[in-house]
C-alpha angles and dihedrals in degrees: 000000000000127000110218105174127008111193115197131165130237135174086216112067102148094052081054101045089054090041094051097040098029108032103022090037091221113146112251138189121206148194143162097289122028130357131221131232126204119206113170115285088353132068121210114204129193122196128200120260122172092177100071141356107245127212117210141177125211129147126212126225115235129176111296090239099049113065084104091056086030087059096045092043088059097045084087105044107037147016110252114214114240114238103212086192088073105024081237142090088227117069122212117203104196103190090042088056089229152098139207147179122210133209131169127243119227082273099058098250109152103239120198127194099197115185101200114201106210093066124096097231110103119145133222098206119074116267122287140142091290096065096065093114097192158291096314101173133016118196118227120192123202132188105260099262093053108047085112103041090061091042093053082042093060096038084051110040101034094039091233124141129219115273108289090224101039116059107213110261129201092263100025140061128176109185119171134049138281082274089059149353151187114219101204114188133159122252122279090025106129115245110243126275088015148077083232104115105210113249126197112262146161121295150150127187124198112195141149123237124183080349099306123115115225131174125212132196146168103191 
């Protein structure tokens, strides 16, 4: 599965817009009303709300040999959040066969750079801007009673499958590849490796399976 546009809503479009050109180096377009990030072969796009601040999670793909050069590009850019689970502020997911590092943007989205090792994209360079592959994972957040449900609708609809090296648990539901993946889990769960409880909020996610596009929404 690839994630081609991932459309979320802020009510701080100028901060972003400085954060993702300035400090992250991507190369961004920008308008009135919303501004659009491109990272590699994805494109990630705020609007402008001015009715809620939204809190999202997405994660972004990055060669599988340069979570190491990705860490000490960020150090001083960002703050990376410490992830007490692993004494690190890398996190190394052994059955996943990866490894990522998380920061926050100037609206408090939980941003995670993930370097998977089982795919055949390693670089040679050191690690820059360019090397942000792309969107590799896009958070969806469900009321409680219906985590399933969404989750059964994706699997369904979309013909996806749950995540070969995560089994689906009662409060999280990886469905997708290595390629690309949809995080469902249900509101007022805390996004890993954070206090931040997930919330329900706009979105729309445009992404090719077995060569169809598809778009999926829950406004």
């Amino acid at each position: 599965m690839h994630i081609q546009q991932l459309i979320l809503e802020t009510g701080r479009l100028g901060q972003l817009a400085v954060f993702y050109s300035t400090v992250l180096q991507l190369p961004v377009q920008e308008d009135k009303q919303q501004i659009a990030i491109t990272t590699g072969s994805s494109t990630l796009v705020f609007k402008e709300t001015n009715e809620r601040e939204p809190v999202y999670h997405f994660a972004f793909t990055i060669p599988a040999n340069k979570i190491e050069e990705a860490r000490e590009w960020l150090t001083d850019k960002v703050e990376l959040i410490w992830i007490d689970d692993h004494n690190s502020d890398i996190a190394d997911f052994v059955n996943w066969h990866a490894k990522s590092v998380y920061f926050y943007d100037p609206a408090g989205n939980i941003v995670e750079l993930i370097a998977r090792f089982d795919l055949d994209n390693k670089a040679e360079e050191f690690f820059s801007a360019k090397q942000f592959l792309s969107i590799s994972e896009a958070g969806i957040v469900t009321p409680k009673t219906t985590l399933q449900t969404e989750a059964d609708h994706l699997l369904q609809q979309y013909g996806l499958s749950y995540f070969a090296k995560q089994p689906p648990l009662p409060q999280f539901k990886a469905i997708g590849d290595d390629e690309g993946l949809f995080i469902l889990v249900p509101e007022e769960r805390n996004w890993f490796p954070t206090a931040i409880a997930s919330g329900i909020y706009p979105m729309d996610i445009y992404f090719t399976h077995d060569q169809k596009k598809y778009h999926w929404t829950n406004h």
